[in-house]
C-alpha positions as CSV (number, residue, x, y, z in Angstrom):
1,X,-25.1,-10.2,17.6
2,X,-22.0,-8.1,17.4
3,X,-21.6,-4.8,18.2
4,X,-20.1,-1.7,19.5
5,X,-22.3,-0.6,22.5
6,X,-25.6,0.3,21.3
7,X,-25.1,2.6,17.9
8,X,-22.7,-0.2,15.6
9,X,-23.1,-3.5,14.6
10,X,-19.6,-5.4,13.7
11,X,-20.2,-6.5,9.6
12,X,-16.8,-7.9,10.0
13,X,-13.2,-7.9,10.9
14,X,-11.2,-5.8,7.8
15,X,-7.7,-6.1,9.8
16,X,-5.4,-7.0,12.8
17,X,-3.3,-4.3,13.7
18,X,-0.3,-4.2,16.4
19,X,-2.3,-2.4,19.4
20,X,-5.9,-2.6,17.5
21,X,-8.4,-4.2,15.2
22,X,-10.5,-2.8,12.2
23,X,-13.5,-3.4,11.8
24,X,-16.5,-2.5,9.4
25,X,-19.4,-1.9,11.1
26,X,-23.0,0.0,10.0
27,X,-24.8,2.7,12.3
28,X,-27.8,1.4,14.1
29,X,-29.1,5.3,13.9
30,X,-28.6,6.5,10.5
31,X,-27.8,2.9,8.6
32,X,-24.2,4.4,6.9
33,X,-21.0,1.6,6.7
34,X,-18.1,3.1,8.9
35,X,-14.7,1.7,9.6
36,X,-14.3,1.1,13.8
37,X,-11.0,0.9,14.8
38,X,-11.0,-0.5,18.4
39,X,-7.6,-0.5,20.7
40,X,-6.8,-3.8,22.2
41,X,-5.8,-2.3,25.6
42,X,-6.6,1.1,27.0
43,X,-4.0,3.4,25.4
44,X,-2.6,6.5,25.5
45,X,-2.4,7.2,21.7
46,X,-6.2,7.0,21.8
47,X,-7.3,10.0,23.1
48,X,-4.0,11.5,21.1
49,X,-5.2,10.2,18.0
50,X,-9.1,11.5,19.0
51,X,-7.5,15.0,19.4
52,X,-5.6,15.3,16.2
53,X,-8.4,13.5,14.2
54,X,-10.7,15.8,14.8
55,X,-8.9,18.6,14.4
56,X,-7.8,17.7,10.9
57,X,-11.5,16.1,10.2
58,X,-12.3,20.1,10.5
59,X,-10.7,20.2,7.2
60,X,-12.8,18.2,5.5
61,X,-10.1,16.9,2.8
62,X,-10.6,14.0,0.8
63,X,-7.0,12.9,1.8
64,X,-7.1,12.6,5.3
65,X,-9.1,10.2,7.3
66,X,-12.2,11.9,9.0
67,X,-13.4,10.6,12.3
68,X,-17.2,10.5,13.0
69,X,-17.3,9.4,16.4
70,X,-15.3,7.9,19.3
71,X,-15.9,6.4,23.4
72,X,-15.5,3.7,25.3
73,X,-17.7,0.8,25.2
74,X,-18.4,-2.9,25.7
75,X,-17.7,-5.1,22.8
76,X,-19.9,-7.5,22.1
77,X,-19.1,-10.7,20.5
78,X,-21.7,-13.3,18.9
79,X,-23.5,-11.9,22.1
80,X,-21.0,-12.6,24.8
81,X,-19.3,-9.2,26.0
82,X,-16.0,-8.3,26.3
83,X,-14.5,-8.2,30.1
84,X,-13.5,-4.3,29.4
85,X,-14.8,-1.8,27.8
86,X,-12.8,-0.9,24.9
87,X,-11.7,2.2,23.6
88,X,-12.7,2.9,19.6
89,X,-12.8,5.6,16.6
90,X,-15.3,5.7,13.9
91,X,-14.1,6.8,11.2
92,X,-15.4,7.4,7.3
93,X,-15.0,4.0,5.8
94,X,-12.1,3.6,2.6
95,X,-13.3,0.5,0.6
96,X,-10.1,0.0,-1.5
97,X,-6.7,-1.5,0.2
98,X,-3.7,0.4,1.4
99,X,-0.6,2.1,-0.9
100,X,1.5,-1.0,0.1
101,X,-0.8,-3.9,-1.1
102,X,-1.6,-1.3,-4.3
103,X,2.4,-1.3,-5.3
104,X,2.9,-4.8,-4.3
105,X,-0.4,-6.1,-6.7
106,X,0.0,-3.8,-10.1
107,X,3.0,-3.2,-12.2
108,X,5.4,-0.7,-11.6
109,X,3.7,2.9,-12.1
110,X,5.4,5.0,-14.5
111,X,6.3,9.2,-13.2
112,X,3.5,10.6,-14.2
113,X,1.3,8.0,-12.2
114,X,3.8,8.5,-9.3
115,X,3.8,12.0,-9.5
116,X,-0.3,12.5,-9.2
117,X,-0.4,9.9,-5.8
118,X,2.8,11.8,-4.8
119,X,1.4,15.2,-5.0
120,X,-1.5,14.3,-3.2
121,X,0.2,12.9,-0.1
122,X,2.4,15.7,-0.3
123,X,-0.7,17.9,0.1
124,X,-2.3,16.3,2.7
125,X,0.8,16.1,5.1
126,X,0.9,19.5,4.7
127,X,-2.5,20.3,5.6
128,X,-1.4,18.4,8.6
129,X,2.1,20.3,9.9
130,X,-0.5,23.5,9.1
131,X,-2.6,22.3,11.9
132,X,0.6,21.5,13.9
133,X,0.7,18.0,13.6
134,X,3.0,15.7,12.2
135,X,2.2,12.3,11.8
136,X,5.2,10.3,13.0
137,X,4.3,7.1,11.0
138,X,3.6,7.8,8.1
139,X,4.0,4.6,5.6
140,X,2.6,2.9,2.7
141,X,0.7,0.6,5.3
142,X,-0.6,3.8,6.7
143,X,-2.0,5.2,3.1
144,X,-5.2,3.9,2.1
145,X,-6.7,4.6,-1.1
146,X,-10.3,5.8,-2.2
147,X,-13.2,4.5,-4.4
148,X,-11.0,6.7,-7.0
149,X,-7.5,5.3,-6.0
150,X,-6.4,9.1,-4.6
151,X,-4.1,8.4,-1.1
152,X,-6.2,8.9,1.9
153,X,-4.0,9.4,5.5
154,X,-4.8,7.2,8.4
155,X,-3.3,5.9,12.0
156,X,-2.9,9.0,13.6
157,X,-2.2,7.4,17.2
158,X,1.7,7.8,17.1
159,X,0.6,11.6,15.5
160,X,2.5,14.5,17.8
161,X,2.1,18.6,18.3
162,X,4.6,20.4,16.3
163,X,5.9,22.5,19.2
164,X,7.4,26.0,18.6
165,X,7.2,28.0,15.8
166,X,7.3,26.3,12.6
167,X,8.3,23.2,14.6
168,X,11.7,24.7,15.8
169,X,11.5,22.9,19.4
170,X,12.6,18.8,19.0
171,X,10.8,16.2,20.0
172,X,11.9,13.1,22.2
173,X,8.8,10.5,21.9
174,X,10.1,7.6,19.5
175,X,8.1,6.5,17.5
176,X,7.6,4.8,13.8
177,X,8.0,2.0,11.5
178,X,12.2,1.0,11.9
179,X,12.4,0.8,7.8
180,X,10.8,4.2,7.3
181,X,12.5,6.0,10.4
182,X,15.0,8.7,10.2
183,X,18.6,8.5,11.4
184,X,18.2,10.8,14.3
185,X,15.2,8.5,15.5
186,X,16.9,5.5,15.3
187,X,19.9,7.0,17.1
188,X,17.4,7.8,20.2
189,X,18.1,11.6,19.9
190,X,15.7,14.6,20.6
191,X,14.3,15.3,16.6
192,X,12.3,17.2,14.6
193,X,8.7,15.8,13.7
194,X,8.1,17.6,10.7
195,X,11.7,16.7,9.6
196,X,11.0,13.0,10.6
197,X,7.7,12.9,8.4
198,X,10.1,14.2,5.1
199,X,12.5,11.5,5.9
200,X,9.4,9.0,5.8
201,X,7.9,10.5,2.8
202,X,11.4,9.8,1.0
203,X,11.0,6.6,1.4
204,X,7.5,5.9,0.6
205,X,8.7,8.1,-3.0
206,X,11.7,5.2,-3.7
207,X,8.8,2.4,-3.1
208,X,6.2,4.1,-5.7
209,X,8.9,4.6,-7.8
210,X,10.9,1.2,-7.8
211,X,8.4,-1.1,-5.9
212,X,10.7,-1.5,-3.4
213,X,12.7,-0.3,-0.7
214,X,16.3,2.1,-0.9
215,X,17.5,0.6,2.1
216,X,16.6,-1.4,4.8
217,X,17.8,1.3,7.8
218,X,19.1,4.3,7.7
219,X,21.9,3.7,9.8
220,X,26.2,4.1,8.7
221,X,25.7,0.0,9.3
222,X,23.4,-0.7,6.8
223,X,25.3,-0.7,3.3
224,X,23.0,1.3,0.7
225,X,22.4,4.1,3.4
226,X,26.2,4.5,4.1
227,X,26.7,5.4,0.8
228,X,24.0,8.2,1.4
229,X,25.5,9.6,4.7
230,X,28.7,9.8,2.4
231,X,26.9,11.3,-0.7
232,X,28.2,8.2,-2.7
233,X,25.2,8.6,-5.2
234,X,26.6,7.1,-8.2
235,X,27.8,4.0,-5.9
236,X,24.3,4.1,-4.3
237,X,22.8,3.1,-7.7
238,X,25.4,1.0,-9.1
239,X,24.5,-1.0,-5.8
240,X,20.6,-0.8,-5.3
241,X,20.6,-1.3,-9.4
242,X,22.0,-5.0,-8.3
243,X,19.3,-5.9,-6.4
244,X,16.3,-4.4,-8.0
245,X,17.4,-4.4,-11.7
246,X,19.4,-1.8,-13.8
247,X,16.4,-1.0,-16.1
248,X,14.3,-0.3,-13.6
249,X,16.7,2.5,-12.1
250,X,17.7,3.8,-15.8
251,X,14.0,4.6,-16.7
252,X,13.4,6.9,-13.3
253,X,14.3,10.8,-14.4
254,X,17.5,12.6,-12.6
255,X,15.1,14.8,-11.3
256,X,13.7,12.2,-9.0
257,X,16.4,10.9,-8.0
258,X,18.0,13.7,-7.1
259,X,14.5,14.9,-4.8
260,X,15.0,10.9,-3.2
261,X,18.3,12.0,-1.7
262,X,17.1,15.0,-0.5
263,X,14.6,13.7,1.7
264,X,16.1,10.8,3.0
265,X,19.3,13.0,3.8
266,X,21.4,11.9,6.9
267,X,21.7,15.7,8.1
268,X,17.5,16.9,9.0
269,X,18.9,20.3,7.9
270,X,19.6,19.2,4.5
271,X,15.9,17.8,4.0
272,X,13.3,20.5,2.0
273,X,10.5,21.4,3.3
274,X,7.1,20.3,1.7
275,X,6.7,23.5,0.1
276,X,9.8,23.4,-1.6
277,X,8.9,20.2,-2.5
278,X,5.9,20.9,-4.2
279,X,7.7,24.0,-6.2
280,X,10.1,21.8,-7.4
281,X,9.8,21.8,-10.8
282,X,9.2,18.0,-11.0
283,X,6.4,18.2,-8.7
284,X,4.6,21.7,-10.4
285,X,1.3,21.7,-12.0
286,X,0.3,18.5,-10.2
């Protein structure tokens, strides 16, 4: 038998994460299928991501992950128990695959497509600097998606308080995916988390529009960014338009591309807030 002390049984392994497995498991008490994430060794960013979980799970949205319970337990395995407890989160279980396998196994979605899963990740991060969290790793990896293919937020261990008032005070915890990480975070300086989780989100709009990535750091080393710290736009495309295809970067609306340099901006300053975002007139009405 496998299980998770004495309310889950393990259905099966869904995925092997860095610090954690997923698993599926069903409630011995009221028979429901949950996903149980369980860290491989005790961690900090459990009981951090067991505080911010449940205070978004308050919300009840249908794009952010809900947690349903949480402890520390033995594991057991075909019967034979793990040396230490471990430490897990139940969570409400999201049968499709993540935003990343999604883009990687359809053709390329066209804007309006882009603009509805856009919107609604857009949303839900917002709900989330509301509460006074930002995520800190958000990424397509990190964006499942729902019985009706609508984005649904998850990992929330690297998530962080927005401190002072509309996060004014910086941060100095870093943290992150290196290919979807600001400037500022790669440069090891004190940043803004709700700034950082724009940056991110500028990135994750290039890969749902162009099924691929704008750059492979943002650093002044790295080529295609250079050319964004310099405001090079035209260049930017020329270049990018070499590697991914020409067509593929005619067909995407000015509008779009001009919103994709605003969030990935070198300068935090320059980068709009989610609200402005979503009152751009691209983004209205979605």
């Amino acid at each position: 038998m496998k299980s998770i002390g004495n309310d889950y049984i393990i259905l099966k392994r869904i995925n092997n994460g860095f610090t954690s497995t997923i698993f599926l498991v069903k409630s011995i008490k009221n028979d429901k299928i949950y996903a149980a994430k369980v860290y491989d060794q005790p961690s900090k960013y459990f009981i951090n991501e067991v505080k911010n979980l449940k205070k978004l799970s308050s919300l009840k949205s249908n794009n952010i992950i809900h947690i349903i319970d949480y402890g520390e337990e033995q594991i057991l395995i075909d019967g034979i128990p793990e040396n230490e407890k471990k430490q897990y989160i139940i969570m409400n279980y999201i049968p499709n695959k993540n935003l990343l396998h999604y883009i990687t196994h359809t053709t390329s979605m066209d804007e309006k497509k882009v603009k509805y899963i856009f919107s609604k990740i857009l949303k839900a991060v917002e709900q989330c600097h509301n509460q006074g969290i930002c995520h800190r790793d958000l990424k397509l990896e990190n964006i499942l998606l729902n019985e009706n293919n609508d984005p649904v937020l998850s990992d929330f261990g690297y998530s962080g308080s927005i401190e002072g008032e509309n996060g004014s005070r910086k941060l100095t915890e870093f943290l992150g995916t290196k290919i979807y990480a600001a400037p500022e975070l790669l440069k090891q300086i004190p940043y803004y988390g709700i700034k950082c989780d724009i940056f991110c989100l500028g990135v994750i709009l290039f890969a749902l529009l162009f099924g691929n990535f704008g750059f492979e750091e943002a650093t002044q080393f790295n080529n295609l960014y250079k050319l964004i710290i310099k405001k090079k736009y035209q260049q930017y495309w020329e270049d990018i338009g070499k590697r991914i295809g020409n067509k593929k970067i005619n067909k995407i609306s000015p509008e779009f591309k001009k919103l994709y340099f605003k969030m990935v901006a070198y300068n935090p300053n320059e980068r709009p807030s989610i609200k402005d975002i979503l009152n751009d007139e691209l983004m209205k009405n979605m």
